[in-house]
C-alpha positions as CSV (number, residue, x, y, z in Angstrom):
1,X,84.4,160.8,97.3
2,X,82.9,164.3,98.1
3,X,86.6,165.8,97.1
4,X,86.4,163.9,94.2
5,X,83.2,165.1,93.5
6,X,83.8,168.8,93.9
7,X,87.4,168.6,91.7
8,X,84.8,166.9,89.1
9,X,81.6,169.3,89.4
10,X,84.4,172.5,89.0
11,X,86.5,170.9,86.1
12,X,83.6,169.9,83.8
13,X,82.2,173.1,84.5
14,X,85.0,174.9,82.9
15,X,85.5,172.4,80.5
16,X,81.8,173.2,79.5
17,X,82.7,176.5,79.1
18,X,85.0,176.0,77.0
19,X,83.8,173.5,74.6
20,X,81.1,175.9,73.9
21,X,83.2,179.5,74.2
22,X,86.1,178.2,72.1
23,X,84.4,177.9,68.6
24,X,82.4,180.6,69.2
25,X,85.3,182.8,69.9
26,X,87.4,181.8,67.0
27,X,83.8,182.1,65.0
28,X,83.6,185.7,66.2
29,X,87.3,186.1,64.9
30,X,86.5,184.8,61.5
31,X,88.4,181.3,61.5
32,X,87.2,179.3,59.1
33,X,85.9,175.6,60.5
34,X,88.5,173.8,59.0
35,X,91.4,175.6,60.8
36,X,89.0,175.1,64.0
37,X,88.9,172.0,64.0
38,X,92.7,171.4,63.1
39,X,92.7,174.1,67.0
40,X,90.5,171.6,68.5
41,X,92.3,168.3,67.6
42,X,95.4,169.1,69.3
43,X,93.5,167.9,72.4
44,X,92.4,164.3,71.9
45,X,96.1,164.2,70.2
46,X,97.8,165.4,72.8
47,X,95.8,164.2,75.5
48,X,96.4,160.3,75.1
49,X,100.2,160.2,75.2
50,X,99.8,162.9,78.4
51,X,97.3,160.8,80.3
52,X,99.6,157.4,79.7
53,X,103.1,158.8,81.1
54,X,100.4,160.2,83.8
55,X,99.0,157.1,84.1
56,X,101.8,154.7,84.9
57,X,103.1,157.7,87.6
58,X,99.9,157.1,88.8
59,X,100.3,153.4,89.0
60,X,104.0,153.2,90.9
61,X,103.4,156.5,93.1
62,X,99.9,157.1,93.6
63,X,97.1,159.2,92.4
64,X,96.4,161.4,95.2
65,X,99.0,164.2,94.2
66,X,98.2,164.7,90.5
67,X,95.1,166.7,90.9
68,X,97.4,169.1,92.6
69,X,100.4,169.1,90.9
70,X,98.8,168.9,87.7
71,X,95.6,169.3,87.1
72,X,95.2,172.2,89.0
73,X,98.0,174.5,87.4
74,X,97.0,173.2,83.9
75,X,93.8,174.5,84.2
76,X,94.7,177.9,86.0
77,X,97.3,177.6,82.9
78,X,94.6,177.3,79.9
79,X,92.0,179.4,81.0
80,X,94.5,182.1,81.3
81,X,95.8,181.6,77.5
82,X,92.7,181.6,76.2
83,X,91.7,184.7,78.5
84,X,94.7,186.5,76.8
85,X,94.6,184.8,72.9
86,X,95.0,187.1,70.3
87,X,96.8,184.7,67.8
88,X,96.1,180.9,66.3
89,X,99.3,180.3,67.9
90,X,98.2,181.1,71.3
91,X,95.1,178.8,71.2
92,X,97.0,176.3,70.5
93,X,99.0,176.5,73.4
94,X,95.9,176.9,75.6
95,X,94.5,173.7,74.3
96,X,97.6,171.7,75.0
97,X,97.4,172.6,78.6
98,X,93.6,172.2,78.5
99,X,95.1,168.6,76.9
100,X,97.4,168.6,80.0
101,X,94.1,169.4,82.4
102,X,92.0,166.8,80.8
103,X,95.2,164.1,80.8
104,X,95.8,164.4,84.5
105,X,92.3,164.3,85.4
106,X,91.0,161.2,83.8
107,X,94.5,159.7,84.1
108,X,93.5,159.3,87.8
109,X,90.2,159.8,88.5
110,X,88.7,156.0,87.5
111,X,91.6,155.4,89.7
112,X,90.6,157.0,92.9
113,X,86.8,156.4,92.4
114,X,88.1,152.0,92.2
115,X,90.0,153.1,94.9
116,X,87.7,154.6,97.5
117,X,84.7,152.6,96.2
118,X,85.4,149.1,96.6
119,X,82.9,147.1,94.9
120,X,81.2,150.4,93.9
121,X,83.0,150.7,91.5
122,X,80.3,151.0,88.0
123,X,77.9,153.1,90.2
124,X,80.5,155.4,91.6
125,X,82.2,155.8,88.1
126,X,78.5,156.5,86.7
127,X,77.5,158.8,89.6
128,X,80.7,161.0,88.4
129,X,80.2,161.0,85.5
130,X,76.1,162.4,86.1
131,X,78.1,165.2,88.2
132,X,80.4,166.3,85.5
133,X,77.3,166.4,82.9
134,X,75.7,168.6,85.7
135,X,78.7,170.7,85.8
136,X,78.9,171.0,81.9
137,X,75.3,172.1,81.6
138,X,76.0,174.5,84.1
139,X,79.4,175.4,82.2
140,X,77.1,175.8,79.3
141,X,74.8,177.7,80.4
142,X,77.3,180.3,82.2
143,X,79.1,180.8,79.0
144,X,75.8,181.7,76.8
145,X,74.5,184.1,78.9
146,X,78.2,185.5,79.9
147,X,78.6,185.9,76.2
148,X,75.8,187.9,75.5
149,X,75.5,189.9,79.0
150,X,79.3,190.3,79.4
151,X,81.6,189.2,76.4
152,X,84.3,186.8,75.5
153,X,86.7,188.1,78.3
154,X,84.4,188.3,81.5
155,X,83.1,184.8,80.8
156,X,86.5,183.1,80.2
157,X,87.4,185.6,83.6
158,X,84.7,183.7,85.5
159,X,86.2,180.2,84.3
160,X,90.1,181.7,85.7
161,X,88.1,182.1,88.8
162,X,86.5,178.4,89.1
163,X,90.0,177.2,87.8
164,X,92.0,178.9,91.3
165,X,89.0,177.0,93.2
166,X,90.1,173.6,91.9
167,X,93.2,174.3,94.2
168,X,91.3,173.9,97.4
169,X,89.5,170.0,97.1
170,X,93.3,169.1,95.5
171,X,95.2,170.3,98.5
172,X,93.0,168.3,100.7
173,X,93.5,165.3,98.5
174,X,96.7,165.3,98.9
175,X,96.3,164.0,102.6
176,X,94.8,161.1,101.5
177,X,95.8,158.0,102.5
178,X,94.9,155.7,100.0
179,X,97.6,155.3,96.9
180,X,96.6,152.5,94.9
181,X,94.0,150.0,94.6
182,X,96.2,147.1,95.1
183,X,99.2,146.3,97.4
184,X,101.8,144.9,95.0
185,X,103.4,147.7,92.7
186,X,103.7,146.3,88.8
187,X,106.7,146.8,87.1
188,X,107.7,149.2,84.5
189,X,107.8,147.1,81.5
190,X,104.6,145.2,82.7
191,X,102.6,148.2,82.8
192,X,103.3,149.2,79.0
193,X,103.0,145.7,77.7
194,X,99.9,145.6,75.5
195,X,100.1,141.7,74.9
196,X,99.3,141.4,78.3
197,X,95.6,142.5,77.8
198,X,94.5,140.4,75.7
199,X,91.8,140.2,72.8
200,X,88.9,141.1,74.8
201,X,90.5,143.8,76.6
202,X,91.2,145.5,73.2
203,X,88.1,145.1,71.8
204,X,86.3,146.6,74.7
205,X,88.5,149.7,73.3
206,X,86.9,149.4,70.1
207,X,83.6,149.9,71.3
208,X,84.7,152.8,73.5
209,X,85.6,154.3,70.3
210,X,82.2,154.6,68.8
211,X,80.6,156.2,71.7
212,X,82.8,158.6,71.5
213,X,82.7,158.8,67.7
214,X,79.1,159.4,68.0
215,X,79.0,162.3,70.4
216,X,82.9,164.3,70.3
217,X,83.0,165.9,66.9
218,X,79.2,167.0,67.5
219,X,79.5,168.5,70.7
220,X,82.9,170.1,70.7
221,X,82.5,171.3,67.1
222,X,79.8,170.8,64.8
223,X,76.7,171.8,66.9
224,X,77.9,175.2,68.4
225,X,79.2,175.9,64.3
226,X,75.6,174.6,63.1
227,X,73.3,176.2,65.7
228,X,75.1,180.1,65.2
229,X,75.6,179.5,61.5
230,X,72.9,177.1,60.2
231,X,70.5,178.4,62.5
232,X,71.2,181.7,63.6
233,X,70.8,181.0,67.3
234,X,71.9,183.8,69.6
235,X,75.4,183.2,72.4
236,X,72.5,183.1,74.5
237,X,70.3,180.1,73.1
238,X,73.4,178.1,72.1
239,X,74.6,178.3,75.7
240,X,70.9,177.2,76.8
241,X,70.9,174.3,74.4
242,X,73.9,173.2,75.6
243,X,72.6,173.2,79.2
244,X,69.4,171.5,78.8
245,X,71.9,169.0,77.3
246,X,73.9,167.9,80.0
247,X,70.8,168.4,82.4
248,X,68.7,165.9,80.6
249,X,71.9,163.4,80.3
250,X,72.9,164.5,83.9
251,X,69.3,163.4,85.1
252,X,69.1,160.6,82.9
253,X,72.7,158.9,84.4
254,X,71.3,159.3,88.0
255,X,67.8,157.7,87.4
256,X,70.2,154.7,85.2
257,X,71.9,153.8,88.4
258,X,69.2,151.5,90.1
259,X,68.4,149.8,86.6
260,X,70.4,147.4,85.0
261,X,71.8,147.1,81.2
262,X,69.8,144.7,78.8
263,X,69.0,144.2,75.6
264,X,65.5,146.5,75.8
265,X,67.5,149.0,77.0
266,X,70.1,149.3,73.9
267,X,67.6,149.1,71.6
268,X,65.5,151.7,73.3
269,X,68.6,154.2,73.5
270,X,70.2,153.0,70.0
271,X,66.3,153.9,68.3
272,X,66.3,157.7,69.7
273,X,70.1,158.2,68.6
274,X,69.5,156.8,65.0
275,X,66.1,158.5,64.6
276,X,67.4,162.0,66.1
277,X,70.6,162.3,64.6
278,X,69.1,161.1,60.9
279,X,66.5,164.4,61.3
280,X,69.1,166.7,63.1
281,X,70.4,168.7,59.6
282,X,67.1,169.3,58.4
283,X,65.0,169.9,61.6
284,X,64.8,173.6,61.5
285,X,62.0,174.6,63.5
286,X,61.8,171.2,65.5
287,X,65.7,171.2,66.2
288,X,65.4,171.2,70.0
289,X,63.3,168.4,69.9
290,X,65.8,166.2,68.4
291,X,68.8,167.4,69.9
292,X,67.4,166.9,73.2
293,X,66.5,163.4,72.2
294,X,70.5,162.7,71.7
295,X,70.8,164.1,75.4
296,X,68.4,161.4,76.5
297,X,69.9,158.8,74.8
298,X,73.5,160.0,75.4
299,X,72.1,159.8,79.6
300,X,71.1,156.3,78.6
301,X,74.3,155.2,77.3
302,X,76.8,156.1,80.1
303,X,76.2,153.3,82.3
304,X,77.0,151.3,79.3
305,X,80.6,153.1,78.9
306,X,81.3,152.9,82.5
307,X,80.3,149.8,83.1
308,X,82.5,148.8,79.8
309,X,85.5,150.3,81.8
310,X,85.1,148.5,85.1
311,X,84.9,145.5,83.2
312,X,88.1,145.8,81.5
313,X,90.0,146.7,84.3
314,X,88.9,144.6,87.3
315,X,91.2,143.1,89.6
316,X,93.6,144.8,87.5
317,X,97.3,145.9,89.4
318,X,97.6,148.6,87.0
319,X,94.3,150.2,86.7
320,X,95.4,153.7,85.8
321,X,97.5,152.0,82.8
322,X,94.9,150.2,82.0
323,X,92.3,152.6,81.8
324,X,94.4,155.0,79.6
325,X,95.6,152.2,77.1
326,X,91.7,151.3,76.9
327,X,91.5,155.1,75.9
328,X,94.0,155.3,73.1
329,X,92.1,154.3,70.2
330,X,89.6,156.4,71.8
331,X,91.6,159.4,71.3
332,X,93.1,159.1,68.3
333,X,89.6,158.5,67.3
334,X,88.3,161.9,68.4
335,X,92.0,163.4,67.1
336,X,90.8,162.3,63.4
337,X,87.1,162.6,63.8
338,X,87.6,166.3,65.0
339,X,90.3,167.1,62.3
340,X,87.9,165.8,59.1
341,X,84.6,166.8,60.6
342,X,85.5,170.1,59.4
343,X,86.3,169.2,55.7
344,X,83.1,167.2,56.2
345,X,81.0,169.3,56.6
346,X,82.5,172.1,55.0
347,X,82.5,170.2,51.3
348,X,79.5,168.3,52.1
349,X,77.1,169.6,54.8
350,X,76.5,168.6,58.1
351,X,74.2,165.3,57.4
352,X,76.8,162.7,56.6
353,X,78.1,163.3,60.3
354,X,75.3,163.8,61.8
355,X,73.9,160.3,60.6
356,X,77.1,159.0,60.8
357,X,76.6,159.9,64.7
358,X,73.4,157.8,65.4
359,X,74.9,154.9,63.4
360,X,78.5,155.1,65.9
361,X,76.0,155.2,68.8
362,X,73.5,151.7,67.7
363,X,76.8,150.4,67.1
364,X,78.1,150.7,70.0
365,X,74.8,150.2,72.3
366,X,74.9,146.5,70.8
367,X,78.3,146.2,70.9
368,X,78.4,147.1,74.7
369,X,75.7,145.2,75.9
370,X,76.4,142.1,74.2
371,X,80.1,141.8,76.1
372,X,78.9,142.9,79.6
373,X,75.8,140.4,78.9
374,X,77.9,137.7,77.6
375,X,81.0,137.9,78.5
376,X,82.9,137.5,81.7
377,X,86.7,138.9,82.6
């Protein structure tokens, strides 16, 4: 698990980066935030049909090789681009191998946590997931104050430099034993077969889709836009924000992981994410406070998502397929949230998403806790 770990902690830490020097970059260039977003969609977009050809490799070969093979060089790969873009075009080729990066990580990474955790498998999925907010805050933080100390290129240097690290926890992966989580191999045509999940299986998709709805347009687009333009925070400050973040939702995972999900405890989380998000667009002065307060409750509802997963894919032969098909509405969710946030907010301001946000988030809390109360696989 401590491989794991480290090719987590370095990934999200680039990927922190990025989410936050990205905008800002194409900001600095004048871009408009339509034609950003359309730059940042290509991810989700390209990322789901990546991660399920991924994932069914996965499934019949193993995991063990793909952070090397992959992941590795399609992260050396888009930090590079995007060290060198001068063009819209060459963005876009930097976020389809950061799409590529992102695919072959999550394509496998449930996998091997199922796989070396045996009846671990929620807590070890939620302890990652606490590192890789660590790493972003981190990320976050790196980029602000490389921004303003340093500039665009030094900063995305020092993210090329983390990305050649990734190479040595792979390598050593690659020794690993341990292929798959189950003995029998499924077939082909068996893996891809989405009949063969079932009803509840799909709807735990669904409401994987709204915690995602509530938190990817924000954070990968809206929020850096709204705290430079809107607010006239500084690199420095945005990259700050973005670390106190992912500190207080890093924190906030790890303490989850000895309590257990109920109904107080979506309620609690759902009441801070409606509350903060409704007086986001016009807190001004008080903005930390609230933004902050979606960290918290963000922290909260992790456990729920995780534990959403593990459910849905228990005892499963084909966990890697299974896990990205559970993703696909999730993606094209954050491919179309992403791709009309922009017009959004553009045409009508930032408050119909930002309310829109805490609303996706209640929605999901309920929805969440009611099937991993109620319901058994």
């Amino acid at each position: 698990m401590k491989r794991i770990l480290t090719i987590t902690f370095l990934n999200f830490f680039i990927s922190g980066g990025l989410t936050l020097t990205i905008p800002l970059l194409l900001l600095e260039r004048n871009v408009n935030l339509i034609e950003i977003g359309i730059i940042i969609s290509i991810l989700p977009l390209v990322f789901f049909i990546v991660r399920l050809l991924l994932a069914v490799f996965a499934d019949l070969k193993g995991w063990t090789r793909f952070y090397f093979l992959i992941n590795w060089p399609a992260c050396l790969l888009s930090t590079f681009l995007y060290a060198v873009a001068n063009s819209t075009p060459v963005f876009l080729l930097g976020k389809i191998a950061e799409a590529v990066k992102e695919s072959s990580y999550w394509g496998v990474s449930r996998t091997a946590i199922f796989s070396l955790s045996p009846k671990q498998e929620e807590k070890e999925a939620t302890r990652n997931m606490a590192v890789s907010s660590l790493a972003i805050a981190i990320g976050s933080a790196t980029s602000g104050i490389g921004l303003v100390y340093f500039g665009f290129s030094i900063t995305l240097g020092v993210f090329v430099v983390a990305s050649i690290l990734i190479g040595i926890p792979a390598s050593l992966l690659w020794r690993t034993r341990v292929q798959r989580t189950k003995s029998k191999t499924p077939k082909t045509k068996d893996l891809l077969n989405p009949k063969s999940r079932g009803r509840t299986f799909w709807f735990m998709a669904i409401i994987l889709v709204f915690f995602r709805l509530s938190t990817y347009p924000l954070m990968t687009l809206l929020l850096p836009v709204f705290m430079a333009q809107q607010l006239g925070y500084s690199y420095f400050t945005i990259g700050i924000a973005y670390m106190l973040f992912h500190l207080i939702s890093s924190t906030v995972t790890f303490a989850t992981l000895k309590t257990s999900i109920g109904v107080k405890r979506a309620i609690f989380q759902s009441s801070i994410a409606v509350f903060a998000s409704f007086m986001l667009a016009d807190s001004n002065d008080y903005f930390f406070v609230f933004f902050l307060a979606l960290a918290l409750a963000q922290g909260l509802g992790i456990g729920f998502f995780e534990s959403i997963i593990a459910k849905a894919t228990k005892n499963k032969l084909s966990v890697s397929v299974d896990i990205a098909l559970l993703h696909i509405p999730v993606r094209l969710a954050e491919y179309t949230s992403v791709l009309f946030a922009g017009f959004i907010a553009q045409s009508m301001g930032y408050m119909p998403i930002f309310v829109l946000s805490g609303i996706f988030f209640s929605i999901f809390s309920v929805l969440s806790c009611y099937v991993l109360i109620t319901r058994n696989n």
